[in-house]
PDB file of N, CA, C and O in Angstrom:
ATOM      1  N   UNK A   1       0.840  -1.192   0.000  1.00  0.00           N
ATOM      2  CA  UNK A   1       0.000   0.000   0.000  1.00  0.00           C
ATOM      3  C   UNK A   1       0.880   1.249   0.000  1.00  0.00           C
ATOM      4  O   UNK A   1       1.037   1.809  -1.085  1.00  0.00           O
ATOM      5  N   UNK A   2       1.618   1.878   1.349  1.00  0.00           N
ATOM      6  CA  UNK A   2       2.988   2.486   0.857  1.00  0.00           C
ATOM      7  C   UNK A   2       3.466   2.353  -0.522  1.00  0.00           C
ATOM      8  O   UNK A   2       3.321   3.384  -1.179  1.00  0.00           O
ATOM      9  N   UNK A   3       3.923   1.500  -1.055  1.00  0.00           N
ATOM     10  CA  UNK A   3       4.732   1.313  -2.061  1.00  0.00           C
ATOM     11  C   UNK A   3       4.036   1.832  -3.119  1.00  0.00           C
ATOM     12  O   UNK A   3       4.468   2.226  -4.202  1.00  0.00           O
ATOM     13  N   UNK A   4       2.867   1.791  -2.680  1.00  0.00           N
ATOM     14  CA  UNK A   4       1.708   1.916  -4.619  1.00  0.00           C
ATOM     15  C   UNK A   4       1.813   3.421  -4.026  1.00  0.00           C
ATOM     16  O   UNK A   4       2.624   4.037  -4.718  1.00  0.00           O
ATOM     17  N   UNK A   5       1.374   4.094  -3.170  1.00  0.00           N
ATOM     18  CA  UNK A   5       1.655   5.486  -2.575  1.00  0.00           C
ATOM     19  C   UNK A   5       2.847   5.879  -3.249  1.00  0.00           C
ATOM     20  O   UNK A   5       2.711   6.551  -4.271  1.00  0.00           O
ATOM     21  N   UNK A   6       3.956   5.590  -2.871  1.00  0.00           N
ATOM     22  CA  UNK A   6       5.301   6.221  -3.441  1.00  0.00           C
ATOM     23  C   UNK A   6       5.112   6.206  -5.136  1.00  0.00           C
ATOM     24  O   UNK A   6       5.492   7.232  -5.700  1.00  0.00           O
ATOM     25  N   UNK A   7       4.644   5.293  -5.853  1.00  0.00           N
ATOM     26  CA  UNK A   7       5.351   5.156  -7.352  1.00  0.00           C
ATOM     27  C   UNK A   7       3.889   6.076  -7.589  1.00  0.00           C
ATOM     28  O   UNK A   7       3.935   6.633  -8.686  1.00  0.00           O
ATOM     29  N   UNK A   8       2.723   6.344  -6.899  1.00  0.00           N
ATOM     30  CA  UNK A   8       1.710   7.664  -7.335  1.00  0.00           C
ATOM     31  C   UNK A   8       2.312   8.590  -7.299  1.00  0.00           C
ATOM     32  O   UNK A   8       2.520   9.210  -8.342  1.00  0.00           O
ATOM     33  N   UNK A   9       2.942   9.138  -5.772  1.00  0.00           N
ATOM     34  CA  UNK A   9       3.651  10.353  -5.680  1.00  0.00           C
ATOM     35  C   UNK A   9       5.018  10.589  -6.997  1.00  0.00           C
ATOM     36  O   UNK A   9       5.042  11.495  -7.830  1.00  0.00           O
ATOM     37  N   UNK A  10       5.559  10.004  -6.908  1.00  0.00           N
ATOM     38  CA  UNK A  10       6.456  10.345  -8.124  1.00  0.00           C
ATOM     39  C   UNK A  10       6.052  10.484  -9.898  1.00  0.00           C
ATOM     40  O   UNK A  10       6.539  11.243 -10.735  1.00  0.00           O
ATOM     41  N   UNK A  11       4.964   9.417 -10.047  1.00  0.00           N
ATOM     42  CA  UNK A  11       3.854   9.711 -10.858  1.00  0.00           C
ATOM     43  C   UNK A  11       3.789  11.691 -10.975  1.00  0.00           C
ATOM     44  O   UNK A  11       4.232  12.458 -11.829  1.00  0.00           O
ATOM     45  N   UNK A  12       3.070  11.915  -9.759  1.00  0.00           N
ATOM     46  CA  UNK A  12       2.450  13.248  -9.766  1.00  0.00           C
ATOM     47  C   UNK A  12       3.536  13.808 -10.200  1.00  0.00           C
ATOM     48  O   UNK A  12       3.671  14.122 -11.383  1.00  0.00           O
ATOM     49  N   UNK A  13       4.530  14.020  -9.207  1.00  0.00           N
ATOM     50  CA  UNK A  13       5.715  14.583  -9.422  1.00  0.00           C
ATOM     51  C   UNK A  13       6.200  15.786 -10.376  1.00  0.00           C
ATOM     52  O   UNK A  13       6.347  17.003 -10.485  1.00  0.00           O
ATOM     53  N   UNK A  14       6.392  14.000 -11.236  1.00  0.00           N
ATOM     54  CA  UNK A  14       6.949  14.019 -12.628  1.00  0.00           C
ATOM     55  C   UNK A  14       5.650  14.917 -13.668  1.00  0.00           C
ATOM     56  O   UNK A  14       5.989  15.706 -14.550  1.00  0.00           O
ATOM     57  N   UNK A  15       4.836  14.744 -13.488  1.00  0.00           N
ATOM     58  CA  UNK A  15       3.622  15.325 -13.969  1.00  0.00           C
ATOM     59  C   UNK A  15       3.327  16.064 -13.643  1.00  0.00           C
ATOM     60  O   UNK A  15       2.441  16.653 -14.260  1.00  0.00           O
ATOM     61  N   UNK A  16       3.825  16.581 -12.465  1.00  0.00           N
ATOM     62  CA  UNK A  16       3.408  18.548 -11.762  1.00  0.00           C
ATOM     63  C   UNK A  16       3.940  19.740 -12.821  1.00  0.00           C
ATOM     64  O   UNK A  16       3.166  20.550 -13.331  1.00  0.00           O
ATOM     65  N   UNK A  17       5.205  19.720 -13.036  1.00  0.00           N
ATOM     66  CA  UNK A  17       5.058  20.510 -14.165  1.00  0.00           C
ATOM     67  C   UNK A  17       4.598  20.603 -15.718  1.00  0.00           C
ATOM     68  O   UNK A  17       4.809  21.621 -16.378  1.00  0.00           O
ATOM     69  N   UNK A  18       3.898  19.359 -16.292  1.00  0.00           N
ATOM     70  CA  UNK A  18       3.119  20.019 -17.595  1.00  0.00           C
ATOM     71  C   UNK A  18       1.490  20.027 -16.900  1.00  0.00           C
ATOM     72  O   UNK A  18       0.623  20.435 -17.673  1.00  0.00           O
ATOM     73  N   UNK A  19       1.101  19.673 -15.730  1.00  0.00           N
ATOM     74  CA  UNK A  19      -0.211  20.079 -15.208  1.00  0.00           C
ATOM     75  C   UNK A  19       0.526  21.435 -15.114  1.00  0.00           C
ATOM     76  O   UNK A  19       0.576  21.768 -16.298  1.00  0.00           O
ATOM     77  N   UNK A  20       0.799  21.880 -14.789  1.00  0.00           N
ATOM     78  CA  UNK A  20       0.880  23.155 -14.372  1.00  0.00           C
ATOM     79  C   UNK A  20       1.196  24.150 -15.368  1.00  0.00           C
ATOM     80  O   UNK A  20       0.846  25.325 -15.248  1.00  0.00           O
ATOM     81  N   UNK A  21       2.034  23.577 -16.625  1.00  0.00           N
ATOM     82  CA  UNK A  21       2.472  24.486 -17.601  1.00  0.00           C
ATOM     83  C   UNK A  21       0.781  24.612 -18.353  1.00  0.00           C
ATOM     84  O   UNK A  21       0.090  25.546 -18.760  1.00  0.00           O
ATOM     85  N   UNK A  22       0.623  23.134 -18.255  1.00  0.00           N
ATOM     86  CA  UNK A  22      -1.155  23.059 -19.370  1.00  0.00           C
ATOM     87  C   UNK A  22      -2.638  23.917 -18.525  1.00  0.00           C
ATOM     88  O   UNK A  22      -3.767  24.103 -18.978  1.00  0.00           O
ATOM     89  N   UNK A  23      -2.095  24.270 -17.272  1.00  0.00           N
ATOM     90  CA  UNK A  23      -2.645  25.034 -16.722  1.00  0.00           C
ATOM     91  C   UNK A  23      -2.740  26.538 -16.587  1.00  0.00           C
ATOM     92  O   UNK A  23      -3.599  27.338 -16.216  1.00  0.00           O
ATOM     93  N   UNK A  24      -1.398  26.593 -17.081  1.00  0.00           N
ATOM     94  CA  UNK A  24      -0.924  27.775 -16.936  1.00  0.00           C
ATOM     95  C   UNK A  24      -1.333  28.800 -18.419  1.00  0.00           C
ATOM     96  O   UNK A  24      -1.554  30.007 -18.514  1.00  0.00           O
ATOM     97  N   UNK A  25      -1.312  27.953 -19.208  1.00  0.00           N
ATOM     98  CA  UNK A  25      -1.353  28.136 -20.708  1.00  0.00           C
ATOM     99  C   UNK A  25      -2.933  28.276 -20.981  1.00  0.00           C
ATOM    100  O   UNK A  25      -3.534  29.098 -21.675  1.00  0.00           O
ATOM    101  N   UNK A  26      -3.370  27.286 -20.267  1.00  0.00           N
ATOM    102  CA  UNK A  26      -5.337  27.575 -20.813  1.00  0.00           C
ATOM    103  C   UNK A  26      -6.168  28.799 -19.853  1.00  0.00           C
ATOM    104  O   UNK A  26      -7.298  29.278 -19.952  1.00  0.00           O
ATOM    105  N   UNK A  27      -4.938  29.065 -18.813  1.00  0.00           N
ATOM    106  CA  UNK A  27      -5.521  30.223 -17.668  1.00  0.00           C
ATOM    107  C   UNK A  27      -5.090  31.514 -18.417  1.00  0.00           C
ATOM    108  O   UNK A  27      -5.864  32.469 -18.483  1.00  0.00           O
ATOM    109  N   UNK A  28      -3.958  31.542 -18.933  1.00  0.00           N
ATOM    110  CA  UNK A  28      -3.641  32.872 -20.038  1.00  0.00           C
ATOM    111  C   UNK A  28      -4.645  32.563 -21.556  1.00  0.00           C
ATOM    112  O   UNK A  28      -4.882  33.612 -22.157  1.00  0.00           O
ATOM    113  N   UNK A  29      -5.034  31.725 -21.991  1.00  0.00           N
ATOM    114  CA  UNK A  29      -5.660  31.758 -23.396  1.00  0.00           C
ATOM    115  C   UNK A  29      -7.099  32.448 -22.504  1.00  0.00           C
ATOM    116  O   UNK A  29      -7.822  33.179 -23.180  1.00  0.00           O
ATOM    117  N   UNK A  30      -7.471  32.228 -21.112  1.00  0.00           N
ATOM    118  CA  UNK A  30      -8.980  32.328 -20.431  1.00  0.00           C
ATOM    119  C   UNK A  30      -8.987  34.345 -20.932  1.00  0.00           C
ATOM    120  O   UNK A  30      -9.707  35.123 -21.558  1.00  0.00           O
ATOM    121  N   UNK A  31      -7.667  34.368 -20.144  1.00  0.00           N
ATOM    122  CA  UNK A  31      -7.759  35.666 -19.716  1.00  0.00           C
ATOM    123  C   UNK A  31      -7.559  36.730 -20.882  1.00  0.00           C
ATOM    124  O   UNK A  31      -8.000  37.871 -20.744  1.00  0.00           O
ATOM    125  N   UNK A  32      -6.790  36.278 -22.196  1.00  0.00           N
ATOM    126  CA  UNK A  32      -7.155  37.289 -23.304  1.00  0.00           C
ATOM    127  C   UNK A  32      -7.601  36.694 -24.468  1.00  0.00           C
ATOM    128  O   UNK A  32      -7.925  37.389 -25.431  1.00  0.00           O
TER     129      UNK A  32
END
């Protein structure tokens, strides 16, 4: 259970910055 925890968290991780870039990008297309 831990273990499946850890390989999610690094999952996210690794995936925090294009959530965030693809977030970042559709929050500026919102705003002009």
């Amino acid at each position: 259970m831990i273990i499946a925890f850890c390989i999610i968290l690094q999952h996210v991780t690794r995936l925090s910055p294009i959530i965030t870039a693809y977030i970042s990008q559709s929050n500026y297309q919102g705003f002009s």
